[in-house]
Every structure is written in structure tokens, then in C-alpha cells.
BADO-483675 format. One record per residue (C-alpha): residue number from 1; residue in three letters; y, z, x. Coordinates in Angstrom, 3 decimals, padded with zeros to 6 digits. Layout:
# BADO-483675
 seq type        Y        Z        X
 NUM  ala        Y        Z        X
...
//
This chain:
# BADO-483675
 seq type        Y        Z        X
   1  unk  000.000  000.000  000.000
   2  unk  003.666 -000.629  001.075
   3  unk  005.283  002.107  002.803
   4  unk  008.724  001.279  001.756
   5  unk  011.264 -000.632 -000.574
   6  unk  013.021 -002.273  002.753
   7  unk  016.688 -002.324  002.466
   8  unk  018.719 -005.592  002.674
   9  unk  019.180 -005.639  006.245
  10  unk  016.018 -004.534  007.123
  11  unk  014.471 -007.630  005.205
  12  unk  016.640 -010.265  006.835
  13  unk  015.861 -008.611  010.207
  14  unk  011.738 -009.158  009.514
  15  unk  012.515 -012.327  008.186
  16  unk  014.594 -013.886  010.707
  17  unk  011.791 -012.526  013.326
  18  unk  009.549 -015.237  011.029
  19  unk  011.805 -018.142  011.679
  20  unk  011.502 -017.481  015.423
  21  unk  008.097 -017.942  015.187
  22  unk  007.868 -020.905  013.182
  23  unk  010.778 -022.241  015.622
  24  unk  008.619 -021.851  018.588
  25  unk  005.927 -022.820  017.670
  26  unk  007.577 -026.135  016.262
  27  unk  009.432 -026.953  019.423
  28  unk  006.210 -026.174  021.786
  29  unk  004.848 -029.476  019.812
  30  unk  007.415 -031.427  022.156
  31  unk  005.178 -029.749  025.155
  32  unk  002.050 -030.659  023.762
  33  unk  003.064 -034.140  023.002
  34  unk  003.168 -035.603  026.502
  35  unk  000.146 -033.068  027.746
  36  unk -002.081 -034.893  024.928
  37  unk -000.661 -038.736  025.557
  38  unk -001.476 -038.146  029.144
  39  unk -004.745 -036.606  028.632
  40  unk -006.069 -039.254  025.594
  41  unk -003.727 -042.223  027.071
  42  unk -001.972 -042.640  024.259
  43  unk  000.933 -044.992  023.554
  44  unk  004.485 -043.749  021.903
  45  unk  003.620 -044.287  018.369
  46  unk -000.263 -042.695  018.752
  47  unk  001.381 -039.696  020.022
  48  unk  003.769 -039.901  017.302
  49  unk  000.533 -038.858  015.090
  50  unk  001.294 -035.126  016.093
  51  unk  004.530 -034.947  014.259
  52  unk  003.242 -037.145  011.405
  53  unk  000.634 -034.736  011.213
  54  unk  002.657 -031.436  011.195
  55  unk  005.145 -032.894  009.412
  56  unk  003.501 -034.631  007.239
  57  unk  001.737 -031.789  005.797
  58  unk  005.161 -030.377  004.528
  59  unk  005.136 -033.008  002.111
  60  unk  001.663 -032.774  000.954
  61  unk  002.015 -028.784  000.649
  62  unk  005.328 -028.534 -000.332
  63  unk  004.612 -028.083 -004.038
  64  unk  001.497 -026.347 -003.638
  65  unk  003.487 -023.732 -002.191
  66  unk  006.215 -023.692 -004.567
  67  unk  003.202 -022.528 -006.980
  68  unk  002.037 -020.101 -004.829
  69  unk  005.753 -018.628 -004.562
  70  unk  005.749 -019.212 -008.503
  71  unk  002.548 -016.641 -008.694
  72  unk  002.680 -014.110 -006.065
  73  unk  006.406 -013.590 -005.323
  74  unk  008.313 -013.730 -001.639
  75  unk  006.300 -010.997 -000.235
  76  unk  002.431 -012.227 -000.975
  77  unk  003.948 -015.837  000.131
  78  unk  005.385 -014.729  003.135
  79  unk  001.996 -012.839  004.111
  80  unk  000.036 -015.737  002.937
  81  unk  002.052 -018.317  005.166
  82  unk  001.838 -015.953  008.049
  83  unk -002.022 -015.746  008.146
  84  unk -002.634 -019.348  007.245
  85  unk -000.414 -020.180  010.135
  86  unk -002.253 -017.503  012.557
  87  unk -005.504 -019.363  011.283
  88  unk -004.430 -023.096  012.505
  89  unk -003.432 -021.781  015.758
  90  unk -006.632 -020.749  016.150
  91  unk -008.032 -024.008  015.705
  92  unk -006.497 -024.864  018.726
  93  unk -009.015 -023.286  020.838
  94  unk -012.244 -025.140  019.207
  95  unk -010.217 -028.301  019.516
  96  unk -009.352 -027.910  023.340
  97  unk -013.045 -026.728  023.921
  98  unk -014.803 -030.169  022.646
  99  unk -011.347 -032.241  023.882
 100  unk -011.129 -033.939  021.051
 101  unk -007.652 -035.570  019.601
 102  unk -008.640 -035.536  015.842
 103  unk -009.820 -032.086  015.927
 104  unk -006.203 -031.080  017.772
 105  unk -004.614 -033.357  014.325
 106  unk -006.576 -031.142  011.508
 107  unk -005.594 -027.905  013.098
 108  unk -001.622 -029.674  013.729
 109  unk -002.771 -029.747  009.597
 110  unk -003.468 -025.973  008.911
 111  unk -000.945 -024.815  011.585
 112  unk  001.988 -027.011  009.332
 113  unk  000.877 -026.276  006.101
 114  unk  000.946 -021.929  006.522
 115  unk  004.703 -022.440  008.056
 116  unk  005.374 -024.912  004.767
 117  unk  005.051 -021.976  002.635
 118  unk  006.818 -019.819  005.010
 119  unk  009.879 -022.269  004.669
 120  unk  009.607 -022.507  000.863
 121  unk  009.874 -018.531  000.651
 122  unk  012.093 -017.932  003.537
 123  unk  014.643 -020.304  003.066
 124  unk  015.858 -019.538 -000.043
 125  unk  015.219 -015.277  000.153
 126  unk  017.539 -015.783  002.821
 127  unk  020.635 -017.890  000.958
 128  unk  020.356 -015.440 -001.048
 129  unk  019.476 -011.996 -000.367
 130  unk  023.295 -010.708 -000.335
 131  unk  026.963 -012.764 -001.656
 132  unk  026.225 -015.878 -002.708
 133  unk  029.040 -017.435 -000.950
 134  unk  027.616 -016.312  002.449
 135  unk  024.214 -017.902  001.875
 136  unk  024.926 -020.668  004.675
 137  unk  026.378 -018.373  006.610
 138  unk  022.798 -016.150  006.752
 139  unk  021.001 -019.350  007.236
 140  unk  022.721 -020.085  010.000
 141  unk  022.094 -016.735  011.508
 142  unk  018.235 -016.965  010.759
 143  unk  017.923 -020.400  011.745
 144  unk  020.032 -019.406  015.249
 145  unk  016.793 -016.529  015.318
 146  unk  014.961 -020.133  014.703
 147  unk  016.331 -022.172  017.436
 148  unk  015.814 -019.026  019.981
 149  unk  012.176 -019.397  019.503
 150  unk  012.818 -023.420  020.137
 151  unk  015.006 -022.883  022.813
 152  unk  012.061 -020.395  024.630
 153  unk  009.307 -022.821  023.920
 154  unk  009.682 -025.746  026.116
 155  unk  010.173 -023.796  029.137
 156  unk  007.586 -021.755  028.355
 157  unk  005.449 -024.606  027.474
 158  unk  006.309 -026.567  030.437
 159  unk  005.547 -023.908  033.101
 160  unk  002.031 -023.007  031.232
 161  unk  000.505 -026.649  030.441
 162  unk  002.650 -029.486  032.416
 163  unk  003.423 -027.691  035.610
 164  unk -000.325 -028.500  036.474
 165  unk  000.163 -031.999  035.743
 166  unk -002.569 -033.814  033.895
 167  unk -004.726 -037.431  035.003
 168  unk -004.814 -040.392  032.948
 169  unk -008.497 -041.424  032.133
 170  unk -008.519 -043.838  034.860
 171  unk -008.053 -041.451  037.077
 172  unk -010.365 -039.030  035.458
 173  unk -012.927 -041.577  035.110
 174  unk -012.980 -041.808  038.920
 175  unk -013.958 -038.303  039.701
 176  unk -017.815 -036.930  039.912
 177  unk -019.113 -035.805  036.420
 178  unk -019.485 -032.222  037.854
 179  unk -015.525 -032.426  038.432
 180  unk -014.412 -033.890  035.076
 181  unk -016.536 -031.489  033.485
 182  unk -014.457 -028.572  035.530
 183  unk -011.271 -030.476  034.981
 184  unk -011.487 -030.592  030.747
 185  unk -012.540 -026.859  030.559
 186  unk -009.016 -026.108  033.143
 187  unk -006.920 -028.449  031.063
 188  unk -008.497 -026.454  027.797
 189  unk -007.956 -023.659  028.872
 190  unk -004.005 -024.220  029.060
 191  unk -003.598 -024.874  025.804
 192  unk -005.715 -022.219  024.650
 193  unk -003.962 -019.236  026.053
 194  unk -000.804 -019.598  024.772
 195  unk -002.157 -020.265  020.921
 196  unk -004.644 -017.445  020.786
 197  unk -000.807 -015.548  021.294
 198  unk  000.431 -017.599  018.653
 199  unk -001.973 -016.463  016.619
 200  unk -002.270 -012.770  017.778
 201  unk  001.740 -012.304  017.111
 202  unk  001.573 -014.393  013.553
 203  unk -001.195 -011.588  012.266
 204  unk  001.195 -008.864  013.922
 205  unk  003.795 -009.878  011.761
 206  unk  001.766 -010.450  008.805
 207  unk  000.730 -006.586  009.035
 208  unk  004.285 -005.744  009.580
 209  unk  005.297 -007.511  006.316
 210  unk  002.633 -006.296  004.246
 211  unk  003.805 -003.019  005.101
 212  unk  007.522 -003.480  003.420
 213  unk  008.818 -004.334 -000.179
 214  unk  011.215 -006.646  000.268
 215  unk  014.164 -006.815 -002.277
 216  unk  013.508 -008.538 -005.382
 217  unk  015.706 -011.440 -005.900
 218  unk  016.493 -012.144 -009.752
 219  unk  018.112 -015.427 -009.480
 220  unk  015.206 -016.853 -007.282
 221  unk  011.731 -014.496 -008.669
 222  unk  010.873 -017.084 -011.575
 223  unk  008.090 -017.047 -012.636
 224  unk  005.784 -020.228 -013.925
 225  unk  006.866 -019.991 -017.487
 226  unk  010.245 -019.684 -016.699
 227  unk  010.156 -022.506 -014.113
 228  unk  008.364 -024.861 -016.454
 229  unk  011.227 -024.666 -019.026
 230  unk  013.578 -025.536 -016.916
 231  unk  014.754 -029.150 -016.252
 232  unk  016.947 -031.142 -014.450
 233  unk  020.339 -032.837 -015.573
 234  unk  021.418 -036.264 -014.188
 235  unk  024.083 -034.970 -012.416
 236  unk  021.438 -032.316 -010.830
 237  unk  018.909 -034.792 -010.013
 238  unk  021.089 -037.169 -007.868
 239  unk  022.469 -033.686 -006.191
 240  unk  018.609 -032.949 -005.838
 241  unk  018.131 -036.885 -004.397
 242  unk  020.936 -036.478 -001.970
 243  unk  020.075 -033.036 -000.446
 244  unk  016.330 -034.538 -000.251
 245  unk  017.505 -037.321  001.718
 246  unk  019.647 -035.491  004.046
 247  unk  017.232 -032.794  005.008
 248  unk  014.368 -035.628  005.315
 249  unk  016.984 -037.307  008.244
 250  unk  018.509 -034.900  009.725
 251  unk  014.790 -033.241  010.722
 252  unk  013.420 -036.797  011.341
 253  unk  016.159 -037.553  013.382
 254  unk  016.067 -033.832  015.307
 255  unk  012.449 -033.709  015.595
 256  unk  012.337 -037.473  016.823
 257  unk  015.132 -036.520  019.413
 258  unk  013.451 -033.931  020.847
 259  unk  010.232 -035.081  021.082
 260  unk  011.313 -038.086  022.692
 261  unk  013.035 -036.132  025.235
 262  unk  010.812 -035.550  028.233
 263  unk  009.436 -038.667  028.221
 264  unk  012.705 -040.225  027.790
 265  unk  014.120 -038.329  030.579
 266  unk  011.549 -038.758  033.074
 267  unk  011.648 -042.253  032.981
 268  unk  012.904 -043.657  036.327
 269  unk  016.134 -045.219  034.513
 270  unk  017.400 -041.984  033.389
 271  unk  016.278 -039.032  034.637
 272  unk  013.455 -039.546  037.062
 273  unk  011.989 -036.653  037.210
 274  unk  008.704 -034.736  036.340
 275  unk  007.604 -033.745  032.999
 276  unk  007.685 -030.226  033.797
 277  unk  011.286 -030.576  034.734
 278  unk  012.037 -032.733  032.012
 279  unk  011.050 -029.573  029.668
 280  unk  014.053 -027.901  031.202
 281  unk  016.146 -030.288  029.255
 282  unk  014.401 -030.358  026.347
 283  unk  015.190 -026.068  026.341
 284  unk  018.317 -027.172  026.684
 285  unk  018.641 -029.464  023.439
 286  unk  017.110 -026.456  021.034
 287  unk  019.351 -023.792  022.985
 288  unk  022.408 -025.973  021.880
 289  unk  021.331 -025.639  018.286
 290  unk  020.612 -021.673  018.537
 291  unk  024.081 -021.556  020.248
 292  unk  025.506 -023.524  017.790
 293  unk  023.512 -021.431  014.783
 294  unk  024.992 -018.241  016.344
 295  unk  028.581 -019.925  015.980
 296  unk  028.404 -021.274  012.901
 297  unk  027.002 -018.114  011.279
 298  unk  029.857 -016.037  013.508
 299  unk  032.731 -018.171  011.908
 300  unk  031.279 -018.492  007.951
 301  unk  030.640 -014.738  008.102
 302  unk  033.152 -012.920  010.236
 303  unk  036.137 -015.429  008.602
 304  unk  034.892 -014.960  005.314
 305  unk  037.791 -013.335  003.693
 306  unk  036.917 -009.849  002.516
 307  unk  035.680 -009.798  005.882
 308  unk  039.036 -010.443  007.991
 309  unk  041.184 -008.326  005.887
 310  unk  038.751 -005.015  005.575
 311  unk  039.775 -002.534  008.490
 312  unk  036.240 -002.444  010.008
 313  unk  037.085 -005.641  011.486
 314  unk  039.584 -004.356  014.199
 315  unk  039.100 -006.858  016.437
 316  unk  041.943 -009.202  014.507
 317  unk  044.478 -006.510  014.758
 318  unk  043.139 -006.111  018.389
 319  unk  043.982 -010.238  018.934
 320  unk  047.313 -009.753  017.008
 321  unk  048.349 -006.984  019.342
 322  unk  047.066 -009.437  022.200
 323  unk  049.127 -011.920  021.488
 324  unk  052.369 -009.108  020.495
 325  unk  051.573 -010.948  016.878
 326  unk  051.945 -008.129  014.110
 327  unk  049.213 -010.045  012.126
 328  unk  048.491 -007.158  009.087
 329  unk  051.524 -008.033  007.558
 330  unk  052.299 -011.394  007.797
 331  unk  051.951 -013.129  004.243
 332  unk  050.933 -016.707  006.073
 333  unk  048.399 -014.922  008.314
 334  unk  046.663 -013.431  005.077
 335  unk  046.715 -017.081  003.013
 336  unk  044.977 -018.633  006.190
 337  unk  042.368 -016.289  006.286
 338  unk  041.717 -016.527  002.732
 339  unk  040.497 -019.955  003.933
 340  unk  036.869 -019.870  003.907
 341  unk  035.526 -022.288  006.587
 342  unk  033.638 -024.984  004.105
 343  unk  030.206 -025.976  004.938
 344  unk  030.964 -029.749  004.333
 345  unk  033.106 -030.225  006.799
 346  unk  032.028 -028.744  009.638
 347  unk  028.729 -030.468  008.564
 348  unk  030.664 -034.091  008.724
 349  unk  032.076 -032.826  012.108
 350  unk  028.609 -032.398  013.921
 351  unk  027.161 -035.219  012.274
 352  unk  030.109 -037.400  013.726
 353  unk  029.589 -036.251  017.268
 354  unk  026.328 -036.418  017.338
 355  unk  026.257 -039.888  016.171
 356  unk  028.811 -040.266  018.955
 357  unk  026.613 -038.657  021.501
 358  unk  023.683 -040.675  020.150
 359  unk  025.919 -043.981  021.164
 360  unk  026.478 -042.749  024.817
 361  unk  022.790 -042.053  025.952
 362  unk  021.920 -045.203  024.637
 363  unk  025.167 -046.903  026.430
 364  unk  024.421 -045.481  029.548
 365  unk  021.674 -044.485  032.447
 366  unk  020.914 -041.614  034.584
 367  unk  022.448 -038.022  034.528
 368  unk  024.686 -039.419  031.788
 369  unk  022.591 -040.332  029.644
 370  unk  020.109 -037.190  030.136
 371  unk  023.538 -034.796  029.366
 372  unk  024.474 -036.885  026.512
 373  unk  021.106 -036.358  024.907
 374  unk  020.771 -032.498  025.612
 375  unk  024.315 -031.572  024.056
 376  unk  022.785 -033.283  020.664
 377  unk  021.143 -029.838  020.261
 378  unk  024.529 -028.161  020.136
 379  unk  025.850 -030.472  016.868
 380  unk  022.256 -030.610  015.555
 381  unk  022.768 -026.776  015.045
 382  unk  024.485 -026.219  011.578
 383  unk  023.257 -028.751  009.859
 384  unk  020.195 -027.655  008.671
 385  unk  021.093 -024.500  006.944
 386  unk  024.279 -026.040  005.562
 387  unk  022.352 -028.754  004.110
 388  unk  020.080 -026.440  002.654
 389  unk  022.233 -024.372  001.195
 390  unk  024.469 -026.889 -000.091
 391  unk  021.419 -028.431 -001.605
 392  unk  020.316 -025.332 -003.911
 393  unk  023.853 -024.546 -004.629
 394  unk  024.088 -023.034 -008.162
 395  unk  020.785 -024.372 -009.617
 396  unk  020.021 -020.840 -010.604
 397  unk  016.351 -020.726 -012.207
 398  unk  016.051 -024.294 -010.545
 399  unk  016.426 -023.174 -007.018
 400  unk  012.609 -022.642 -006.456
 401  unk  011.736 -025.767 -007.470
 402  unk  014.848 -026.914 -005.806
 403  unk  013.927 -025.075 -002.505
 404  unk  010.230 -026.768 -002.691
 405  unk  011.711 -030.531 -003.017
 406  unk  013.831 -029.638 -000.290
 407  unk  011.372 -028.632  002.043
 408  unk  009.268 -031.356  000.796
 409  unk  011.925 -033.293  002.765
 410  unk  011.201 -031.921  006.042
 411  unk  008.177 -035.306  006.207
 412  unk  011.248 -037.032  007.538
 413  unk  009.798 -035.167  010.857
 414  unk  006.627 -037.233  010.156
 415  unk  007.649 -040.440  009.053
 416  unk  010.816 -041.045  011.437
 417  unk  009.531 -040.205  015.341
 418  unk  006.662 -042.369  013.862
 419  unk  009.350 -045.009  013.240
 420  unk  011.186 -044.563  016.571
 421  unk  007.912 -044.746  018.413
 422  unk  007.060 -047.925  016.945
 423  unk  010.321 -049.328  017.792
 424  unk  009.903 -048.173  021.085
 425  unk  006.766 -049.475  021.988
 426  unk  009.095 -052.960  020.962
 427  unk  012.120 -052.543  022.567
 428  unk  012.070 -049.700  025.097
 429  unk  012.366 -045.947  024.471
 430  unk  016.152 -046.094  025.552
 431  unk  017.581 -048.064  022.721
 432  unk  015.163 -046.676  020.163
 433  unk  017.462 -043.985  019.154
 434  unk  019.111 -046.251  017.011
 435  unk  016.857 -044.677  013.970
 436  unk  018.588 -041.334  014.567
 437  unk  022.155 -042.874  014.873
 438  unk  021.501 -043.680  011.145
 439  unk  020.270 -040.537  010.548
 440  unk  023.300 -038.658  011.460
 441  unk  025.455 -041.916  009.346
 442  unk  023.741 -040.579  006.578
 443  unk  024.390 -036.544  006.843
 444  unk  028.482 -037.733  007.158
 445  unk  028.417 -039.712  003.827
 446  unk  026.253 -036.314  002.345
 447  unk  028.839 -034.196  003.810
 448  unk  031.658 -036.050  002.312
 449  unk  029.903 -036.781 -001.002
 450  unk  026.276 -036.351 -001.861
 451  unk  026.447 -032.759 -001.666
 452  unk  029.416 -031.851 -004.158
 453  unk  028.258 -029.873 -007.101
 454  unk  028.656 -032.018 -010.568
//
């Protein structure tokens, strides 16, 4: 039985601890990715099959999970996600043991589909487990927690399974049967360390939630009857069709990005340098996004007005007396703050530079071009939880089925770095990230007008 009814911030802190996890272990993909097309010789778009495969099952679970959410409630969900998670990393060690690439896709499956519930529960508890106005705000805090688990994984990835380097099967095909047998059971053996973790820490936190209550939400704890009556307007289905869209880009394009990166950068006409260095970069790209997250839920939250003008927040008289501005008084000072930063345009502002930054690696070679396509990362970073919360905005009783369409979305991680490999394998990996320049072409016109409420 639970211990405790957990209070508000003790809820966000267990759940943000979740999106680490399902950050890291989402980002160590772009690790595995060039470990397995060296080890099976695979070719961009075969490669490719990993995120069509772990992305692909958020589309295919999606509204399972909305169900399950429907009948057991945030808690149960959360619990349930965690464990079926814990179970697909597992599956990792079977599938290293008999080196087999479909087996590694079927437990990509399972691993996907437990953190596909986690995002249907999790995303929405978040948005709005306090003031409604603040839900982006929390998102972007939790999904900073998110990109800190990104940010650790391809370093950590890189110095556990490519440091070591892999062979090609040429190579391996040259060697004495005694050594390729010694050489498959090393190169398992990498990959199953660090997911027996995975899987120890996802069963930790499973027994840490099962141990709280977290706070019932009204708004979003409908139940199936409930849900079933309720039905979309036109006006809320083309809002529902736009946020769709954008979340099914901006993740394609993100995902695609990033696992394109240390093959990208290795090359010898940009980077030229080793995989394991390459990961460096790739670190890099998701730290810009948890920087960014940290920002972007520092500047929705701490300039929210009730905020700036309570008295606990002494550090804007501290910057007024910095600057020998007497800013209590001042009846200008007090209509700025009353301001509140809007999600739409700061969304339109990172889409536009990363579009822009997008242009440059593909406009240019070496260092250049390996900077330009690390700082993505950093405009990548709000755009998720702004998106999503601008997506279930005011849908009331329709925000679980809402929140399950969105995350439905998240395939775009499947079906674009699919795309981009195929065009790669055509013209080149350089000027392949044309598909995400359209991405972020996209998330501007939803920032400007597919995600205003009718």
C-alpha cells in the first residue's frame, strides 16, 4: 500500500526523474546506431530501422495506452510504463547473446512501447499538476530533466560501446572461428552492461512510484465513460491536426538530426574523426536542448507575473538596486512584467534559427559545419513542451485523448530519419538534412497559426 498522498512538488520531482530516464535511454539509441551498422554492415536507411522501430511503436501504442490511462489512472500507468520499459531493456541481453539484428528490433519494440505510456501519462500530469498558465513552463523544466539524461547518454554510450571500436564483417570474416566466437561474446557484452542498468534503475523507480499517491488531477482523471461522450468540434479537430503535425516533425526532424550526427561528423569532409569522438558532439546537441529547457522554463516561470511582483522574488529588486533603478515603483516596470513571455513566439524564434543553422551545415564543411549542427540542440530545446502544451490547450475532458493523438505523433521519429536515410543513401548524408529544414518550416507556420485556440 502507498505510504503517502505526495504533495505537488514532490510528484513533479519523481516525475521529472522519469523523463530523465526515458531521455537517456532515447538518446543512447544514437550510440547504438553506428555500433549495430558497423557490426551487421548496414547501410543508412537499414540502420534507420532502429528509430522506425522505437518510434514507430509510439504510433501503434499510442491509443492502447490512452486506454490504459482511461482505466487505471496516472499512478498504475506510470508503474505500468516503468516495468514494461525495464522488461525491453532486458531483451537487450538475449539479443546481444545470439547477435542477432531482428531480435535487437523486437526488444527496440517493448523498450518503445513501456516509455509510450510513460509519455501519454507524464506529459499531460505535468501541464497540469499546478496553474494552468504555467503548464509549458513545467514542461519545459521536466523535459530540461529529459534532455539531461540525453545530454549524459552519448558520452556515456560512446566511452562504453564505441571506444572499443567494432570490425565490419569482412574483417570479421577474416579472423579464426575461435576468435570471432571471442569477439561477438566481447562486443555483447558491451551492450549488455549498460541495459541490465537500464533496467535495474527503471524497476527502482517503479518501486519508488508505487510507493506515493500522486495528486489527482480532475481536469485530466476521465474516465472511459466520460471520454467516450466527448467529441471533437471542427475548430478542435484542425487544432488537434496541427499540433499532430508539429510534434510528428519537430521529433522526426530532432531524432533524425541526432542520429545522423556521428556518422555525419566523422565523415572525412566534416569532421574526420572517430565515432567515439564524434559522440562528444552528439552530447553536445542534447545538452543544448537541456540548456535551452532549463531557460525556457527559467523565463515562463520566474517572469510569470505573480511571480515578479511577489516579494520572495528579491532578486529583481536586487537587479534594480544594481542598476540604481528603483524598479518596485515604477508603473512601466510593473506593465512589462505583466507580460507573460508567450509560448508561440519564442517557439517561431527557435524554429527560425534552427532552420537557419540547418542551412549552414549543409552550406559548409569541416569544423563549421560540425558547430553548426551541435548548436541545433540549443533551439531544438523548447519546442517540444511548447508544442505540447499548446496542443492540449483548453480541451478540458478532451485532453487525454488529446494527449494520446499527440504522442501518437512522436512516429515522425520513425518515419522521417527513415526518409533522410533514404535520401542519403541518394545524394550524400551532407545535403540530406534538407527533410529537417522543412521540418522546422513547418513548426514556424504552427507557431504563427496552427496552434491558436478557435
Amino acid at each position: 500500500m502507498p505510504i503517502r498522498t505526495a504533495s505537488q512538488r514532490t510528484a513533479l520531482s519523481v516525475v521529472t526523474a522519469i523523463f530523465f530516464m526515458w531521455g537517456f535511454i532515447t538518446a543512447f539509441n544514437d550510440v547504438l546506431i553506428p555500433h549495430l551498422k558497423s557490426t551487421f554492415t548496414l547501410n543508412h536507411a537499414e540502420a534507420m530501422l532502429v528509430q522506425f522501430v522505437f518510434f514507430g511503436a509510439y504510433f501503434v501504442m499510442s491509443w492502447p495506452s490512452k486506454i490504459v490511462l482511461a482505466r487505471h489512472g496516472y499512478r498504475r500507468s506510470i508503474i505500468i510504463g516503468l516495468v514494461v520499459t525495464g522488461i525491453g531493456a532486458l531483451l537487450f541481453l538475449p539479443a546481444a547473446q545470439v547477435d542477432s539484428y531482428p531480435f535487437f528490433l523486437v526488444a527496440f519494440f517493448v523498450l518503445a512501447s513501456g516509455i509510450t505510456l510513460l509519455q501519454v501519462a507524464a506529459n499531460p500530469y505535468v501541464s497540469l499538476l499546478g496553474k494552468p498558465e504555467l503548464g509549458s513552463a513545467r514542461l519545459n523544466l521536466a523535459q530540461a530533466l529529459n534532455s539531461l539524461g540525453t545530454t549524459i547518454a552519448p558520452k556515456l554510450g560512446g566511452l562504453l560501446i564505441l571506444s572499443a571500436g567494432v570490425l565490419g564483417a569482412a574483417e570479421l570474416a577474416k579472423l579464426p572461428a575461435a576468435q570471432q566466437l571471442a569477439y561477438r561474446v566481447e562486443q555483447a557484452h558491451l551492450v549488455q552492461g549498460p541495459y541490465l542498468g537500464i533496467a535495474i534503475v527503471l524497476f527502482v523507480l517503479a518501486l519508488i512510484v508505487w510507493q506515493f499517491h500522486l495528486p489527482a488531477i480532475a481536469q485530466a482523471e476521465t474516465h472511459a465513460d466520460v471520454a467516450a461522450q466527448a467529441r471533437f468540434t471542427p475548430a478542435q479537430w484542425r487544432r488537434v491536426w496541427f499540433g499532430m503535425i508539429a510534434i510528428f516533425v519537430y521529433v522526426g526532424a530532432e531524432v533524425s538530426i541526432g542520429s545522423f550526427m556521428i556518422n555525419y561528423i566523422a565523415s572525412p569532409d566534416i569532421g574526420n574523426m572517430a565515432k567515439s569522438h564524434a559522440a562528444d558532439y552528439v552530447a553536445m546537441y542534447w545538452g543544448g536542448a537541456m540548456v535551452g529547457r532549463f531557460i525556457g522554463w527559467f523565463i515562463q516561470d520566474s517572469f510569470e507575473p505573480a511571480n515578479l511582483l511577489d516579494s520572495r522574488h528579491a532578486w529583481v529588486r536586487v537587479l534594480g538596486h544594481l542598476l540604481a533603478i528603483d524598479v518596485a515603483p515604477m508603473r512601466w516596470s510593473r506593465a512589462v512584467l505583466r507580460k507573460r513571455i508567450d509560448p508561440r513566439k519564442l517557439l517561431v524564434v527557435h524554429a527560425t534559427i534552427a532552420g537557419l543553422l540547418v542551412i549552414a551545415t549543409m552550406s559548409t564543411h569541416g569544423m563549421v559545419a560540425v558547430w553548426t549542427v551541435a548548436i541545433i540542440g540549443l533551439f531544438n530545446s523548447i519546442m517540444f513542451p511548447n508544442i505540447f502544451a499548446l496542443g492540449i490547450e483548453k480541451f478540458g475532458a478532451l485532453t487525454g485523448k488529446v494527449s494520446s493523438l499527440l504522442v501518437m505523433a512522436i512516429v515522425g521519429g520513425a518515419v522521417i530519419p527513415l526518409a533522410q536515410g533514404e535520401i542519403a543513401d541518394h545524394i550524400g548524408i551532407h545535403h540530406a538534412f534538407v527533410l529537417p529544414l522543412i521540418c522546422y518550416a513547418y513548426i514556424v507556420f504552427y507557431g504563427l497559426k496552427g496552434s491558436r485556440v478557435a
